[in-house]
Each structure stands twice: as structure tokens, then as C-alpha cells.
N, C-alpha and C positions, 0 to 999 in steps of 0.2 A: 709403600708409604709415600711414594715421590707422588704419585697421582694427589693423596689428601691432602698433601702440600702445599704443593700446586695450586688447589681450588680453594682451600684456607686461602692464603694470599690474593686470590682471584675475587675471593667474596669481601675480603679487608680493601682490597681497593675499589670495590664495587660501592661498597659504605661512604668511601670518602668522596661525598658532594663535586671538591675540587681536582679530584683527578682526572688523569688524560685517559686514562680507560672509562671514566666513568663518562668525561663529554663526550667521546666518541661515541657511545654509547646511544647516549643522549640524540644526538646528532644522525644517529643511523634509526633512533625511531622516529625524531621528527621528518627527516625524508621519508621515509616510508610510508607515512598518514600522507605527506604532502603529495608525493606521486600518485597514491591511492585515491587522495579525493577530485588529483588532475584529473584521473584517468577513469569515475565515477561519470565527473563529472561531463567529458566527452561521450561516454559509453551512454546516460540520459540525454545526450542533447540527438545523437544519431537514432536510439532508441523512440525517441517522439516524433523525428522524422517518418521515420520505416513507419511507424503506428498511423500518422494522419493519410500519408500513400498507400496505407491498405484497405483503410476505411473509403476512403475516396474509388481505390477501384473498384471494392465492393459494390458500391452506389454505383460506380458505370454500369458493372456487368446487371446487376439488376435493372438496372433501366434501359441497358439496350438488347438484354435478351429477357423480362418480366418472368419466361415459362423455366428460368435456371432456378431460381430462387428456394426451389421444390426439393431440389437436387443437393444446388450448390453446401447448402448451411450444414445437412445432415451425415453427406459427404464427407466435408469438409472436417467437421470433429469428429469422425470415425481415424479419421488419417491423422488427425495430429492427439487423440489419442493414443491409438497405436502407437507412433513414434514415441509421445513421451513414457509410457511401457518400456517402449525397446530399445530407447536411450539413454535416456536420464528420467528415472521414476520419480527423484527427490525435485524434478522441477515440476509437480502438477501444483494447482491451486495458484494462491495468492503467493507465495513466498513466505510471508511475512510471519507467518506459522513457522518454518523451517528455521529462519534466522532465529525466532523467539528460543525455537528448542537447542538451537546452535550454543545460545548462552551457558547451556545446563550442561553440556559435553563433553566431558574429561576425555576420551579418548579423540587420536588425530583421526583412524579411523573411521570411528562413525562420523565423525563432524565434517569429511571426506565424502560423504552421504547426503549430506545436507545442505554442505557450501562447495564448491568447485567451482573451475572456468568453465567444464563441459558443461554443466547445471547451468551454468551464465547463459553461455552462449546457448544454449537447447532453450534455454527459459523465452530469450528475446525471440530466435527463428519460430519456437511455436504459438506463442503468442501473437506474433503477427500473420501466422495461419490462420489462424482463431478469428482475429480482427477483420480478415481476407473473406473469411467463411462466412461472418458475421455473426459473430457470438459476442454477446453483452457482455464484455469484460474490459478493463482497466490496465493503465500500464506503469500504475504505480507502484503497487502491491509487489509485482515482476521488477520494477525499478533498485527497489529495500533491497530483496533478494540477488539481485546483480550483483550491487553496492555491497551486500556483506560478502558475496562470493569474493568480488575482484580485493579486498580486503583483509580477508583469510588469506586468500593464496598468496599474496603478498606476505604477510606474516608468515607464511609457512616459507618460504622464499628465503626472507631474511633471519629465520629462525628464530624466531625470539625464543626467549626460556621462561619467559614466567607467564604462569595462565593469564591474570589479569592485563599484559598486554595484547594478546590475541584478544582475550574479550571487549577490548578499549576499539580492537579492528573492527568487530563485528559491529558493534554499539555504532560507531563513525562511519562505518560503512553505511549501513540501514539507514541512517540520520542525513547522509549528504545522498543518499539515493533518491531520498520523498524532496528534500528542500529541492535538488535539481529538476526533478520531474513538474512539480509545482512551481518554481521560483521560490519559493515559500522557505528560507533558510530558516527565519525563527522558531515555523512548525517542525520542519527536523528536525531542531535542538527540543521541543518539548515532545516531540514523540518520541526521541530515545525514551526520555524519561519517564514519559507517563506510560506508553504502551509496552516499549522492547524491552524495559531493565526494571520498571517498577518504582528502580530507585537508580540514583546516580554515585558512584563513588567519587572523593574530589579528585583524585587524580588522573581519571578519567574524563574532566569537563574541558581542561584548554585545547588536547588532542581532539574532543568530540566536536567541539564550536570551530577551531581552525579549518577540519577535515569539513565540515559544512559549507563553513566563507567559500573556501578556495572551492568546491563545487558549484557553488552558486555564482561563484564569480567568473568560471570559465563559463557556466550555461546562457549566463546575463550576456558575456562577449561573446557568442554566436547566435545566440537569438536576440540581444537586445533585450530592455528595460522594458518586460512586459507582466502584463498581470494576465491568469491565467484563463479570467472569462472576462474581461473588459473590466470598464470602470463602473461602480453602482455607486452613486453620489444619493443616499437616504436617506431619513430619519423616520421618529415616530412623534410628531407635530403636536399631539395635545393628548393629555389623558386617555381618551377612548381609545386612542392609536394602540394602547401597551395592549388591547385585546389582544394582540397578535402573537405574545410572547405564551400566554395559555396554549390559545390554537394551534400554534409553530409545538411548543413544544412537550405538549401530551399527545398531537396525534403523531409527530416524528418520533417519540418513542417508543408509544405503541406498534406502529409499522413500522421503527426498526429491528423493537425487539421481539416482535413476531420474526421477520425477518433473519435475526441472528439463529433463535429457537431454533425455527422448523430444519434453517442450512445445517447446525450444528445436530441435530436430531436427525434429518434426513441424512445426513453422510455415513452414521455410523448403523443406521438400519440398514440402509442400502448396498452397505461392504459385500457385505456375501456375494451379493448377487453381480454387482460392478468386480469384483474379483472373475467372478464364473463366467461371466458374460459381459464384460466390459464393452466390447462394441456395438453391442446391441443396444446398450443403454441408451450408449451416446447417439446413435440413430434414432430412438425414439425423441431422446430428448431436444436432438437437434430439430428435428419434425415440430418440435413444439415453440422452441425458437423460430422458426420458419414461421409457423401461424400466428404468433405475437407481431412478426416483423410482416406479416401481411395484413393485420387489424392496427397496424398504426401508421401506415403507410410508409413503411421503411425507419419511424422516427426511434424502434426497439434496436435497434441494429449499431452495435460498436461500444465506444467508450459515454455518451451520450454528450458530448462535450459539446457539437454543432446544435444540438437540442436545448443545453442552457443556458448558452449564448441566445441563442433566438428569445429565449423566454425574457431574456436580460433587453434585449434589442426591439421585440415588439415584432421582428420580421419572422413569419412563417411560425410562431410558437406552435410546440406539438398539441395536440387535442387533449382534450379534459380526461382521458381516462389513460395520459402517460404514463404517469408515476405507477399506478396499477399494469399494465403491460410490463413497463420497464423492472418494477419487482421481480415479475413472474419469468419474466428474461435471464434477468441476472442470477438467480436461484436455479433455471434450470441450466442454465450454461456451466456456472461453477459444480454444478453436481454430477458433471460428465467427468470431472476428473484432467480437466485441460488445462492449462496453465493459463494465467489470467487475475489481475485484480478486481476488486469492488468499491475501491474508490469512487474513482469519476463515476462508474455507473450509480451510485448511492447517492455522490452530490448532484444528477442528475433527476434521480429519483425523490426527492428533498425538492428541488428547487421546483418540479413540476407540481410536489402537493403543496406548498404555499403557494402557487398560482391558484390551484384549486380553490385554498382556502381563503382566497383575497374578499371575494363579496362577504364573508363571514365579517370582513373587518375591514369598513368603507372609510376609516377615516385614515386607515394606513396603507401607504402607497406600494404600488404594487411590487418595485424595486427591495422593498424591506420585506415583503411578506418574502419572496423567492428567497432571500438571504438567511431569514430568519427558519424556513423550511427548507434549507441545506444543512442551516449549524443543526438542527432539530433533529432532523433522520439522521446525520452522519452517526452523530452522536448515539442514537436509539441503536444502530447498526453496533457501532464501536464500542461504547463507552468508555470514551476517551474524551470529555467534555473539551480538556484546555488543548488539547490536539484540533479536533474538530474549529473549535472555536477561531483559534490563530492561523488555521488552514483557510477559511473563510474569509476572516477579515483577509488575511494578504493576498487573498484570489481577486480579490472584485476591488482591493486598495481603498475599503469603506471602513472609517475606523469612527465614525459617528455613531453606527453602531454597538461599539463593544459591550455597551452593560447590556441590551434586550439580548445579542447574540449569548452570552453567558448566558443570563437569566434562563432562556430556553433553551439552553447546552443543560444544565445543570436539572433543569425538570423535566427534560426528556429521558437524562439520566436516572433518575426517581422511576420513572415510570417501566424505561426499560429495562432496568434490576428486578423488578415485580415477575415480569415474564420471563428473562432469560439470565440464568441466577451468574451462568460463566462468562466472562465477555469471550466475545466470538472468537479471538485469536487465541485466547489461552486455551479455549474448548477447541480450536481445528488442531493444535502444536501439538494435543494429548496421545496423540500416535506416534511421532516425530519423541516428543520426551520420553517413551518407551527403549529409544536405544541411547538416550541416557544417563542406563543405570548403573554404569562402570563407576566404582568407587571413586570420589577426589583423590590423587596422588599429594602426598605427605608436602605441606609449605614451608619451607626455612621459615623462620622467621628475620631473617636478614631480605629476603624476597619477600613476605609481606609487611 
């Protein structure tokens, strides 16, 4: 009986707001979130390092040896599939699937599966293999999934006892992983909520938005107050201009929710066979990345970031049949099974079909069309309208903007529900929420 005692008393002063066990308490969670979004926040700012110097030698080695490019790509994801097989399995893909399923987890175990250091760190070292190799992929998506790793394990560290604070880790992790990788804080805080959690609980929102700041605010003091494709200073100038908001956003959701479809349909066709013969796959597939990045002269190759700059810039913009190359890039990249986001590559792929789409719509400037065909496809990819949207505006710091980019968030959204009934992330996480179906463990009601 001295044990139930014990934790009677334990739970009576736990209740009382002003107690010293309960500040301490207190106080050991707010360090926790705070150290976690410090150390989020360092882990994205080295993470975009390592990514632009892999990309960049990629580009030497193709340019000073042209006859590797055959080799190198197909190579290349045979080996960093393998490893992530023979490492860490839980780091293939985006991440962002894993953390989603992280949410649902009652056991430490499996959620041990899904978030760790070793998944962290496998996640970043393969992914800049990938980048090396030159596979279409992102380093955002790998960003979420760091952030909810380094997050977890913190909370598993500091122990907490009650589920909804490890899930507050996950949720802030995920949230200050995207704001850091992007600059983009505001979009972390609305992609917890619109994409990772659905919904936000309130005691969950000051820990989530702190744990964002304080990421954002270390990434901003080593990189500097930057926006993450330059400045786009738009608008849309007279009536005919809002053409653009139709064209932006039923051909971005058509092509993203083809896009979503086929990835989330190809994957679970495919298992059998990527089980059986995994590196074969990824040889072929890689072969086909290889051919893409030879019919665009290199511009299919990496996170596409140097591509929508240029579009943004006027200097070197990639050719009229980008955004098509770059689909078929990022689709067969992600379908090898390698670790790797689809972010940047989607705002990459977005911002080259509003370039396309520009002569459709002569009275709106070409700056707004790109913009307008980023919010449009991300969106059709995601369906994540006010994600998308807010990612956008604070990328290019164009807030003249915000009603056309909604408007065409919002009808690309329409359009992309028609074709792709699950949005993408809850359709990839459906294997990952398979291991969790361990019952909830019993909630005091003094703990909820």
C-alpha cells in the first residue's frame, strides 16, 4: 500500500498549479521543447549545408567526366538503398509519413521504429547520397522526420509520463523541422495543424509555436534573414490578370493529383516486387532518372531549388518541358524506396508549369504566374491548401499575393480530391499505422 500512497500524494500535488513539484515539472518540459528546437534547429541549418555541397558536386562530377552520369545516378541509389534496408528501414521515403504514423503509437517500441537518432542521422547521411547521385528529392520532408526524431528521443530521455506530451514532441518537432528548413516559421505552425495532427489540441499550441521561434531563430542567426527563393515583388494588375488563378490552379491540381494517385498506387503495386528485388528496381529506376537528367540538361537533378530561382531570376531558366521531366524524376526517385522529400522538388515542378502557363495569360506577369503555379501544384500534390499557401508567400516574402495564391490553393484543392481521394501523406503513413494497433494504455483522468 506504501507504493499507492505514494503516487496518491504524487498525483494531489501534480493537480496543484502552484506547487514546487508541479513548476519543476513545468520547467523540465519547457527546457526540453527548448533544447529540442535549439538542436532542430542546428541539425536544419547543417542539413541544407551538406544538401547544396552534394548537389554542387553532383554538377562537377557530371561536367567534368559527362560519360559517369550512366553509372553514377543508378549506382548510386542501388547503394543507398541497400544501406537504408540494412540500417535503418524506417528512414526510406519522405519521413513525413513516419512522424504522421508516430502520432497514433501507443507503444515505445514501435514508435522506436519510426523516430530515433539512428533513423535521424541514416535519414540525413542517405539522403545526401541520393542528392550526390542525383535523385530528384527534397530535404524537407527528411527535415519533419529528423525534427520529430531528435524530439522523441528527447522525451524518451527526459521521460515524460503522459502520452500527450511526447505527442506535443512529435507535433513541435515536425513544425520547427519544415519552419527551419524553409525559414518559413508560420508555415510550420500551420502544417502541424493542417497536415501532422488534423487538429491541434490547446495545450499543445504555446510548446508548438516556441519550439518553432526558437528553430527559426537559430537558423535565421547562421544563415541570415533570407527568403528561401529570393524576393518576387507581383501582382495581378487588372481583371484579365485573375486568368491566371483558373490556369494556376486546375492545371496544378490536376498534375498534382495525378501525381499523388499514381505515387500512392505505384507504391503499394510495386511492394511485391521492391520487397523481392529491391535493387534491381532501383537500378532501373535510377536509369530512368539518369535519362530525364540527360533530356534536361542536368536541370532534373537534385532538390530543383537552382531551377526556381533561375525561373524567378530570368537567368538560365530551365526549358519548357521542366515541370514534365521533373514529375517523372521525382516519382521515379521516390519509388526506389530511398529517403528523400518532395517538397522543393513539387515547388520546383509548380513553378516551371506557371512559366509554361504564362502566354495563356499575357496580362499577368510572369513573377505571379511562377508563384501562383507553386501554390497550385504543391497544393494538388498535398492537399494542404493553407500549408502550401503560407509556405509560398514566406518563400518569395510576396504577400500582395495572398488572395489569388489561396484562391488557386483552394481550386486546385477541388480538383485534386476528384483524382486522388487520400491526400498523399495519409495514403504513404498506411503501412507505418499498421504497427499502430497496440491498444491506448488506460488515461487517469488527473493526466488528461
Amino acid at each position: 500500500m506504501n507504493w499507492r500512497i505514494s503516487r496518491a500524494i504524487e498525483w494531489a500535488l501534480r493537480e496543484r498549479p502552484g506547487s514546487r513539484l508541479a513548476l519543476l515539472r513545468n520547467w523540465k518540459t519547457r527546457t526540453v521543447f527548448w533544447c529540442g528546437a535549439i538542436a532542430v534547429g542546428l541539425v536544419a541549418v547543417g542539413f541544407a549545408e551538406g544538401c547544396r555541397l552534394a548537389i554542387d558536386a553532383h554538377a562537377q562530377l557530371i561536367s567534368r567526366w559527362p560519360l559517369l552520369a550512366p553509372l553514377l545516378t543508378p549506382i548510386g541509389l542501388v547503394m543507398v538503398v541497400w544501406a537504408t534496408r540494412r540500417f535503418a528501414p524506417g528512414s526510406r521515403g519522405s519521413g513525413i509519413p513516419q512522424a504522421i504514423a508516430a502520432l497514433d503509437v501507443q507503444n515505445a517500441a514501435d514508435r522506436a521504429q519510426l523516430l530515433s537518432v539512428r533513423i535521424a542521422l541514416m535519414k540525413i547521411l542517405l539522403t545526401l547520397v541520393g542528392l550526390l547521385s542525383g535523385a530528384s528529392v527534397g530535404r524537407e520532408g527528411p527535415t519533419v522526420h529528423v525534427g520529430a526524431s531528435i524530439m522523441d528521443a528527447l522525451g524518451r530521455f527526459a521521460r515524460f509520463p503522459f502520452d500527450y506530451v511526447r505527442r506535443s514532441l512529435i507535433l513541435a518537432g515536425s513544425a520547427a523541422g519544415l519552419g527551419a528548413a524553409f525559414n518559413t516559421p508560420i508555415a510550420g505552425i500551420v502544417f502541424a495543424v493542417e497536415e501532422m495532427a488534423r487538429s491541434l489540441e490547446d495545450r499543445t499550441t504555446g510548446t508548438l509555436i516556441t519550439a518553432v521561434i526558437v528553430a527559426g531563430v537559430v537558423a535565421t542567426g547562421l544563415l541570415g534573414d533570407y527568403t528561401y527563393f529570393g524576393l518576387a515583388k507581383a501582382h495581378l494588375p487588372n481583371a484579365k490578370a485573375w486568368i491566371a488563378v483558373p490556369l494556376c490552379g486546375l492545371s496544378g491540381g490536376l498534375a498534382g493529383g495525378l501525381f499523388s494517385q499514381i505515387l500512392i498506387s505505384a507504391s503499394r503495386r510495386i511492394a511485391p516486387f521492391a520487397a523481392a528485388r529491391p535493387y534491381s528496381l532501383a537500378f532501373a529506376l535510377g536509369l530512368v532518372v539518369t535519362l530525364l537528367g540527360l533530356l534536361s540538361n542536368g536541370d532534373t537533378y537534385g532538390t530543383g531549388y537552382e531551377q526556381t530561382r533561375a525561373l524567378f531570376s530570368g537567368e538560365k531558366p530551365p526549358g519548357a518541358f521542366f515541370p514534365v521531366l521533373k514529375w517523372l524524376a521525382t516519382l521515379a526517385s521516390y519509388l526506389t524506396g530511398m529517403p528523400g522529400g518532395i517538397f522543393s522538388p513539387s515547388l520546383a515542378t509548380g513553378g516551371g508549369l506557371g512559366a509554361d502557363l504564362a502566354p495563356l495569360a499575357p496580362d499577368a506577369p510572369l513573377a505571379a504566374m511562377i508563384v501562383l503555379g507553386m501554390a497550385g501544384y504543391f497544393t494538388g500534390v498535398t492537399q494542404s491548401p493553407l500549408t502550401g499557401s503560407v509556405i509560398v508567400m514566406e518563400m518569395v516574402d510576396d504577400h500582395a499575393l495572398i488572395l489569388p495564391i489561396l484562391a488557386t490553393a483552394f481550386l486546385a484543392l477541388g480538383v485534386s480530391r476528384v483524382i486522388c481521394k487520400v491526400p498523399i501523406y495519409q495514403g504513404l503513413a498506411a503501412p507505418f499505422m499498421r504497427q499502430a494497433r497496440s491498444p491506448p494504455p488506460a488515461v487517469s483522468p488527473v493526466a488528461d
